[in-house]
Kinemage of the C-alpha trace (Angstrom):
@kinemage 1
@onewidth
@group {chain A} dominant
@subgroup {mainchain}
@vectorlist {calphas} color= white
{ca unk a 1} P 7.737 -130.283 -99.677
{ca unk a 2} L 7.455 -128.752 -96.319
{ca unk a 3} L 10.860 -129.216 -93.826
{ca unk a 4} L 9.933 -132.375 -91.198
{ca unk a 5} L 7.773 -131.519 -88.073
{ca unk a 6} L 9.955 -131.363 -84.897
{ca unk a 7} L 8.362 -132.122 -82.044
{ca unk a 8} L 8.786 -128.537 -80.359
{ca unk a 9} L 7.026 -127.426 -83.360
{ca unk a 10} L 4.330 -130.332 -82.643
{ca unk a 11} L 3.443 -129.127 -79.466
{ca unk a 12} L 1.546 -126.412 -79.874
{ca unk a 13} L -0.407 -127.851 -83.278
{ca unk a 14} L -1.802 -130.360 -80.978
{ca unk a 15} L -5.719 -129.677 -81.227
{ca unk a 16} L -8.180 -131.904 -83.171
{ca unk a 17} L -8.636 -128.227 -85.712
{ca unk a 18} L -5.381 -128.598 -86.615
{ca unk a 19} L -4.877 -131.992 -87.175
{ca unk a 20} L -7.483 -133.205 -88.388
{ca unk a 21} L -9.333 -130.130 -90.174
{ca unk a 22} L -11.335 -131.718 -92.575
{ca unk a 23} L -13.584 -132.895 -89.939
{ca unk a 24} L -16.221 -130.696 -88.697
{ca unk a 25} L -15.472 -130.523 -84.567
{ca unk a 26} L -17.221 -129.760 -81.846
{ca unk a 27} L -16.219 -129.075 -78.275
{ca unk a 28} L -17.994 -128.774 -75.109
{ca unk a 29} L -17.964 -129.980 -71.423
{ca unk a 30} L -20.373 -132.492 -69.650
{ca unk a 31} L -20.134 -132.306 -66.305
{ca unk a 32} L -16.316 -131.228 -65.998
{ca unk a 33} L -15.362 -133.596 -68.595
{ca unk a 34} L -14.430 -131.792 -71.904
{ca unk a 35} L -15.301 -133.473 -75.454
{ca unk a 36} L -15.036 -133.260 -78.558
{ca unk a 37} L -16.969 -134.756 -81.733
{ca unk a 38} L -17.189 -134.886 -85.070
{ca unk a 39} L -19.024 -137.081 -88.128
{ca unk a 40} L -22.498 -138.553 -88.284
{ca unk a 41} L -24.280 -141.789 -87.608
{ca unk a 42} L -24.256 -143.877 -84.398
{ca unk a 43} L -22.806 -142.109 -81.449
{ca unk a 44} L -19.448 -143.776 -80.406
{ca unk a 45} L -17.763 -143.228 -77.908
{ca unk a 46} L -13.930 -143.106 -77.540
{ca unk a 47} L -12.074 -143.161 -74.009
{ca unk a 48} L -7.878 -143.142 -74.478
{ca unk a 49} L -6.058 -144.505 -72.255
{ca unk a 50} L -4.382 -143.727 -68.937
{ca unk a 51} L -1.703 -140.734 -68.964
{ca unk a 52} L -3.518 -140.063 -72.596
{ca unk a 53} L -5.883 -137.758 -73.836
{ca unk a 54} L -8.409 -137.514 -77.223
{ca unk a 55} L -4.950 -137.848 -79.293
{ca unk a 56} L -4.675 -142.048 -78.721
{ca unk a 57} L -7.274 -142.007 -81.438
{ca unk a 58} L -5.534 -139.761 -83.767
{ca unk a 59} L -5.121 -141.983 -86.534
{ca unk a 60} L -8.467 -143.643 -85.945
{ca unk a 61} L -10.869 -140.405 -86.138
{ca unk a 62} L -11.046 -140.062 -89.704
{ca unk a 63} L -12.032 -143.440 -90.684
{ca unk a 64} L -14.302 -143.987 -87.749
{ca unk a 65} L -16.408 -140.239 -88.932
{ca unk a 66} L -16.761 -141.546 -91.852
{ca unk a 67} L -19.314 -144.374 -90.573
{ca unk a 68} L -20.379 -142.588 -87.337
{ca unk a 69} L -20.556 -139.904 -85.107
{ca unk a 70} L -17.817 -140.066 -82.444
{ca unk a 71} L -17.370 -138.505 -79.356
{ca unk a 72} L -13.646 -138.145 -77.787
{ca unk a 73} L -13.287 -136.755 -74.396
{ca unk a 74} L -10.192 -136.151 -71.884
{ca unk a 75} L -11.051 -138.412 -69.074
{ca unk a 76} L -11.487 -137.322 -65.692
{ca unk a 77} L -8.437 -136.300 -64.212
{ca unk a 78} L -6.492 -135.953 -67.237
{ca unk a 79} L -6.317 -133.949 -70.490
{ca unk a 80} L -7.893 -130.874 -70.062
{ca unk a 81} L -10.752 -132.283 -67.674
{ca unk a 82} L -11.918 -131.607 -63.871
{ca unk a 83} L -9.679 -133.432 -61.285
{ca unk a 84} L -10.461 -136.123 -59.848
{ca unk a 85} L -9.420 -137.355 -55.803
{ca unk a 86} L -6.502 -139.498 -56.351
{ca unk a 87} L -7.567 -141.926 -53.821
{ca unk a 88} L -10.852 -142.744 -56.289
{ca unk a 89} L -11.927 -146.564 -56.567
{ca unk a 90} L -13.571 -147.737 -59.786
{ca unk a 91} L -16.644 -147.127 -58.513
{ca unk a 92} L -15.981 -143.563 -57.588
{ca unk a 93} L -13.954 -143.150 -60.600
{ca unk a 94} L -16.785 -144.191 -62.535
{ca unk a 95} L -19.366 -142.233 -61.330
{ca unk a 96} L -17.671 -139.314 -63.020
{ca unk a 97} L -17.321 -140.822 -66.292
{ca unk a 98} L -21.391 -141.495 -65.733
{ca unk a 99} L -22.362 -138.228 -65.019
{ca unk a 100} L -20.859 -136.891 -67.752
{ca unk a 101} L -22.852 -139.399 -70.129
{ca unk a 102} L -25.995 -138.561 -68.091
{ca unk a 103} L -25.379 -134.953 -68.603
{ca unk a 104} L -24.725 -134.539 -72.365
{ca unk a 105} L -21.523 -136.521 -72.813
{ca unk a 106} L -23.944 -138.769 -75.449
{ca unk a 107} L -27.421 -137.505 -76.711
{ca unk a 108} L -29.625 -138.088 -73.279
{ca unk a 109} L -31.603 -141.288 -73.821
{ca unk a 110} L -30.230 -142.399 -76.339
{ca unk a 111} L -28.055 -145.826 -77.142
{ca unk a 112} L -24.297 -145.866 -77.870
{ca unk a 113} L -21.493 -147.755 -78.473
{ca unk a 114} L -17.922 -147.535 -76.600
{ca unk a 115} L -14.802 -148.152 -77.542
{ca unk a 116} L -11.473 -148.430 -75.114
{ca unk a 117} L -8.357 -148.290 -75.363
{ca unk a 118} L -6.137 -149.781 -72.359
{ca unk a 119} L -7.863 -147.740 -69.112
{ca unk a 120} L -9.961 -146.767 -71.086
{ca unk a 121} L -11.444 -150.476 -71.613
{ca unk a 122} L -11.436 -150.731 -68.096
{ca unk a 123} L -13.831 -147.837 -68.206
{ca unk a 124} L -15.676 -148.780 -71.236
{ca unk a 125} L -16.844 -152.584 -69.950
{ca unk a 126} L -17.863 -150.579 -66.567
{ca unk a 127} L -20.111 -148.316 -68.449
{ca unk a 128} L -21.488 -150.952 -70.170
{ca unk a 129} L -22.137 -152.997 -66.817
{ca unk a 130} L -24.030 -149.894 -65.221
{ca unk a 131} L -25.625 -148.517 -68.357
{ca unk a 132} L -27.094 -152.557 -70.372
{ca unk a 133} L -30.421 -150.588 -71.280
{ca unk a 134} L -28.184 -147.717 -73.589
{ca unk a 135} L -24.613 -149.542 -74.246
{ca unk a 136} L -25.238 -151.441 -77.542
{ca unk a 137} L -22.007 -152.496 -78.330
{ca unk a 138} L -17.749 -152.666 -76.585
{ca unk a 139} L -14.901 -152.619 -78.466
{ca unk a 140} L -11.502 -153.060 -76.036
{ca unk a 141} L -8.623 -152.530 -77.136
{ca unk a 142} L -5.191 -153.601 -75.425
{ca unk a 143} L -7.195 -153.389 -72.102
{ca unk a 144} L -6.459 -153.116 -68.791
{ca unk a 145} L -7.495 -154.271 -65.357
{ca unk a 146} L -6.397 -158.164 -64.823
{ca unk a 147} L -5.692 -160.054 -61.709
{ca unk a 148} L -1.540 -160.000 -60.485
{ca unk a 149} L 0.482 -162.564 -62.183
{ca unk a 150} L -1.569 -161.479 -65.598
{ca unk a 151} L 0.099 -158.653 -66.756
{ca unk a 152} L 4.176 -156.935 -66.365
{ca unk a 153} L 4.574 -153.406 -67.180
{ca unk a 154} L 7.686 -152.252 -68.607
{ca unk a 155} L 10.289 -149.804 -66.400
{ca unk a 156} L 9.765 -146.582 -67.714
{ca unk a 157} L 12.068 -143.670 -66.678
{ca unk a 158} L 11.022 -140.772 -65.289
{ca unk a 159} L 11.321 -137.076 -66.410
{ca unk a 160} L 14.052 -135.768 -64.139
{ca unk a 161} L 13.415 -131.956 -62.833
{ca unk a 162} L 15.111 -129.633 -65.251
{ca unk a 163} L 15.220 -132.166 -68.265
{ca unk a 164} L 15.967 -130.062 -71.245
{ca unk a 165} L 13.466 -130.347 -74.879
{ca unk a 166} L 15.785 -132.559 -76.264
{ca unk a 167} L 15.872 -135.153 -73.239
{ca unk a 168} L 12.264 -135.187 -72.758
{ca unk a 169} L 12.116 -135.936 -76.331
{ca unk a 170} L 13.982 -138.601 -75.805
{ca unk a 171} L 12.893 -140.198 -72.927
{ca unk a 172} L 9.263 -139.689 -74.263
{ca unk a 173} L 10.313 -141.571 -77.525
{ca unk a 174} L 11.834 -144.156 -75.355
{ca unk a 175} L 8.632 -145.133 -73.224
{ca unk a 176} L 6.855 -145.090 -76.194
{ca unk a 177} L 9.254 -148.059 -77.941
{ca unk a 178} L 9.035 -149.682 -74.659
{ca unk a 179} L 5.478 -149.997 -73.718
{ca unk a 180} L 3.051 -148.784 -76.344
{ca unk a 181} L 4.588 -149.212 -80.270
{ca unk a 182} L 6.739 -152.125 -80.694
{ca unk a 183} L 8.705 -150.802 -84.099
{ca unk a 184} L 10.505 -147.426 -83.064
{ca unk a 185} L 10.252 -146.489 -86.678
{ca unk a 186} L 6.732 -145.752 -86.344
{ca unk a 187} L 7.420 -143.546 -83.398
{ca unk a 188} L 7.414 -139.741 -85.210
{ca unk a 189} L 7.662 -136.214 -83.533
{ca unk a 190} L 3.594 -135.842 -83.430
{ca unk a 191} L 3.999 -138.753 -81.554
{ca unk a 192} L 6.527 -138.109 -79.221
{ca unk a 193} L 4.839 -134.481 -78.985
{ca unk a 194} L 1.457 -136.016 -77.930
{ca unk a 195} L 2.872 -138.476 -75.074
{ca unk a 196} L 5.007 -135.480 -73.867
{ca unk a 197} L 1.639 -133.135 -73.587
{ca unk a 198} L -0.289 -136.147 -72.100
{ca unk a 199} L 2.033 -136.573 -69.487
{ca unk a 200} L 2.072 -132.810 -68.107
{ca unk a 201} L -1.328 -132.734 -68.080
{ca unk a 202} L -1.976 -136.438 -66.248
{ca unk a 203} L -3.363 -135.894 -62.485
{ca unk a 204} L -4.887 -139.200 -62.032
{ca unk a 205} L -2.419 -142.092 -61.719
{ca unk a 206} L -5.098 -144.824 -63.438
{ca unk a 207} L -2.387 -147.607 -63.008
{ca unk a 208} L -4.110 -148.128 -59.691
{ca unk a 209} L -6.918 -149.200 -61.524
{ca unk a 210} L -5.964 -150.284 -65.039
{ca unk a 211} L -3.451 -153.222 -62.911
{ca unk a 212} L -5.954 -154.746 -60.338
{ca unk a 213} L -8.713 -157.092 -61.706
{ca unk a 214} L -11.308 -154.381 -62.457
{ca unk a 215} L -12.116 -155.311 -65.858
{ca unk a 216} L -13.365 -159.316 -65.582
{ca unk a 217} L -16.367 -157.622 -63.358
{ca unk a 218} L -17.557 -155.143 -65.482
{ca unk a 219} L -17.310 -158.248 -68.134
{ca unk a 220} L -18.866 -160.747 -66.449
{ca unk a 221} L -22.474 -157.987 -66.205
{ca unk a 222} L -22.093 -157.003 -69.774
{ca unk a 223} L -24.725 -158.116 -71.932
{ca unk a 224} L -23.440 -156.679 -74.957
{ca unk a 225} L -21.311 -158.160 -77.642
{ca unk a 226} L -17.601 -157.330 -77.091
{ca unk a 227} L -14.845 -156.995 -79.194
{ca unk a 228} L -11.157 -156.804 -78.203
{ca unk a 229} L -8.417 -156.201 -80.544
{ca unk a 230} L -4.956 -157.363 -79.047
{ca unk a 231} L -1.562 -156.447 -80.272
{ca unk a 232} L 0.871 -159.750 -80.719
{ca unk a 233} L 3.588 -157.451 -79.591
{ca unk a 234} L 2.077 -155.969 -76.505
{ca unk a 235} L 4.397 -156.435 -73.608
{ca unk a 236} L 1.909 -156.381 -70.792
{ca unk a 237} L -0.073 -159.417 -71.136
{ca unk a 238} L 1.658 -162.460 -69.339
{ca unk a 239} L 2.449 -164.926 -70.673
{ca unk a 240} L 1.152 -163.473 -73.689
{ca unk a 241} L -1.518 -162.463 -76.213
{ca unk a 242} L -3.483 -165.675 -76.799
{ca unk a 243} L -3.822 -166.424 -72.618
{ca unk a 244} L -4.988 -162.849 -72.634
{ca unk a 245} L -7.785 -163.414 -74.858
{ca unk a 246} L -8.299 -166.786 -73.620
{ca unk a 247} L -9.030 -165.301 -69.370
{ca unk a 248} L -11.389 -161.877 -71.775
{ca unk a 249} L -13.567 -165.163 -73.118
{ca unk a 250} L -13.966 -166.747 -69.931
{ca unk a 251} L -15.252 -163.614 -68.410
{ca unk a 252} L -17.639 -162.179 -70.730
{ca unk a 253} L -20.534 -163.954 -72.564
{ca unk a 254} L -20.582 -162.406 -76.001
{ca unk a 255} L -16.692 -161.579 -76.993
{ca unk a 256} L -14.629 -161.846 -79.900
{ca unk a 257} L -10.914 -161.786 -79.911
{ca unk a 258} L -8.667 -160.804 -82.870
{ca unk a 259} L -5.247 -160.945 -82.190
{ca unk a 260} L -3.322 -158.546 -84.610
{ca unk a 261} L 0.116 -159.367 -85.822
{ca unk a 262} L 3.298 -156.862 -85.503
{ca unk a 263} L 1.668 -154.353 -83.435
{ca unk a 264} L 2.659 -153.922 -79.315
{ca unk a 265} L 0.355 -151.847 -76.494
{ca unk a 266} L -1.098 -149.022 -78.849
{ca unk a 267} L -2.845 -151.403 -81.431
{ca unk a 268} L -4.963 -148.613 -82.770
{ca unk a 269} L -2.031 -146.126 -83.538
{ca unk a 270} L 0.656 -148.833 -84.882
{ca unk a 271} L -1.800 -150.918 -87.337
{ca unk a 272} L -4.455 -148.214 -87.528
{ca unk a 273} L -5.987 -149.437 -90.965
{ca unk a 274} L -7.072 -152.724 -89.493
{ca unk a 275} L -8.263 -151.442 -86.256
{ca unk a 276} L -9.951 -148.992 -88.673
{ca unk a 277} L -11.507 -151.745 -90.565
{ca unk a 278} L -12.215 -154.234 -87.632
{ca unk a 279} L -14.438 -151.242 -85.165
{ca unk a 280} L -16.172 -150.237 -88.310
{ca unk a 281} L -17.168 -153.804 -89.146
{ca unk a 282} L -18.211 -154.862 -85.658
{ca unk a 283} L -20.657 -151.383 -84.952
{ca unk a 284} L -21.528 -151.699 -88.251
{ca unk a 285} L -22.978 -155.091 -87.743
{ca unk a 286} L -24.593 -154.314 -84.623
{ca unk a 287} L -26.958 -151.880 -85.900
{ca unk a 288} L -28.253 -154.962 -88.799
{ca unk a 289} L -30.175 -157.162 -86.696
{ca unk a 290} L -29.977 -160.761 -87.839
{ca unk a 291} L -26.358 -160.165 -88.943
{ca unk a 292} L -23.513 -162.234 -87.611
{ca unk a 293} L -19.935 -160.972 -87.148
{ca unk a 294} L -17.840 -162.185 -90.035
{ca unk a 295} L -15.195 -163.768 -88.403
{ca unk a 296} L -14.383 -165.935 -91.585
{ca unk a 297} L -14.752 -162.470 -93.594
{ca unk a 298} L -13.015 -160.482 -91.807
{ca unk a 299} L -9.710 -163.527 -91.717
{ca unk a 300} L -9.873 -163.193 -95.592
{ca unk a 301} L -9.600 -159.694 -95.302
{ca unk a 302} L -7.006 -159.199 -92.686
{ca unk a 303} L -4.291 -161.800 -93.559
{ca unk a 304} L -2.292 -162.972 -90.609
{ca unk a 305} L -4.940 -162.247 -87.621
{ca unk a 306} L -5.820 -164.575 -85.328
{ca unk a 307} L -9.127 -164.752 -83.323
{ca unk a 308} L -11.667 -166.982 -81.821
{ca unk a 309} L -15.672 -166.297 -80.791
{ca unk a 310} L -16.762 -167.098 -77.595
{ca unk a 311} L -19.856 -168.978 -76.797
């Protein structure tokens, strides 16, 4: 057995290759914005969230190729994309996430789906707003973008100047147990190795965005079912999961809720085999017309959610 990965070792492993080498990548750049895909099927379409990169989906990619053919950028002004003005509303924001679709991002005129995870959501539901006539499907996931008063987000300390390996480690692993995976046992060194790379390569601050009320527009002009996965841990949403998914079905017409149990901010790392199961079941369905979402189906098979269907 090989000796533990440290996460100084992590660092420089951290390309989709490497990890994840028994999918067959490809990388290329859309308008500034780099991606990267792999599998076959459906396009799908995976933005990370803010101070992220491709790596939020890390334990998703596998499972998801299997069933489709997904496409993980770096979103503008972070990862290893084109900068962004950090002044940018969602609109201007937005309009470089959209030429980048327009310009190869997706196969040109053709449908997709789009999956979000926390900024990313924000982003997702406004592509799906601006784009009805090629966005087929959403899936959020721990979104962002609610009105004041709806959300808290957790003190997180700062990298000091001069912080050695060992104390970024730490404070990395600490942020990560306060705001994005509830159990700290689940935090490991790839994990603490990929938040520590996101956040030296972060040049848009998306909080600006991801904590106004950006995302109940962009939901009330979707046509498109929605999905949104919820961790019961997640310390953001105030007072707490259910009023969360209670103010997402008052704002969009087609949405489904599952609320997943011992799982905080970064649902789709923390209990990635029922995210796994629950995205693969919803863009599944979409594409067999007639078909309803299982909601009864999918309680039997994931013991202990909770959920409700909008209207």
């Amino acid at each position: 057995m090989s000796a533990p990965l440290s996460t100084t070792d992590a660092l420089p492993l951290i390309e989709p290759q490497t990890l994840l080498p028994a999918l067959d990548w490809q990388t290329w750049r859309s308008a500034g914005v780099i991606a990267r895909a792999a599998g076959r099927g459906p396009t799908l379409l995976l933005l990370h969230g803010g101070t992220g990169s491709w790596t939020h989906w890390i334990r998703n990619l596998p499972a998801l190729a299997q069933h489709f053919r997904v496409v993980v950028p770096d979103l503008p002004g972070m990862g290893e994309s084109l900068d962004v003005p950090p002044d940018c509303d969602l609109d201007g924001y937005g309009q470089y996430l959209l030429a980048a679709v327009q310009g190869g991002l997706v196969p040109p005129g053709e449908s997709f789906m789009v999956a979000g995870f926390s900024y990313g959501g924000v982003m997702s539901a406004w592509l799906a707003a601006h784009l009805p006539e090629r966005v087929t499907g959403v899936c959020l996931l721990g979104p962002g973008g609610f009105p004041p008063g709806a959300w808290t987000r957790p003190s997180l300390k700062p990298i000091p100047p001069g912080a050695s390996d060992d104390e970024q480690n730490a404070i990395h692993r600490r942020n990560l147990e306060l705001m994005m995976v509830g159990d700290p046992r689940r935090i490991d060194a790839l994990a603490v190795a990929m938040q520590r790379r996101n956040h030296s390569l972060v040049r848009f601050k998306s909080r600006f965005l991801g904590y106004r009320d950006t995302l109940g527009p962009s939901l009330r002009a979707t046509r498109c079912p929605v999905l949104c996965i919820l961790g019961d841990r997640d310390p953001l949403p105030q007072p707490d999961a259910v009023a969360r998914a209670a103010y997402l079905q008052a704002n969009a017409q087609r949405l489904t809720c599952r609320i997943v149990p011992d799982a905080s901010h970064w649902v789709a790392y923390e209990q990635s085999e029922i995210v796994n199961r629950l995205m693969i079941e919803f863009f599944t369905e979409l594409h067999e017309p007639g078909r309803k979402f299982d909601l009864q189906g999918a309680e039997a098979r994931h013991a202990g959610l909770r959920g409700s269907e909008g209207p």
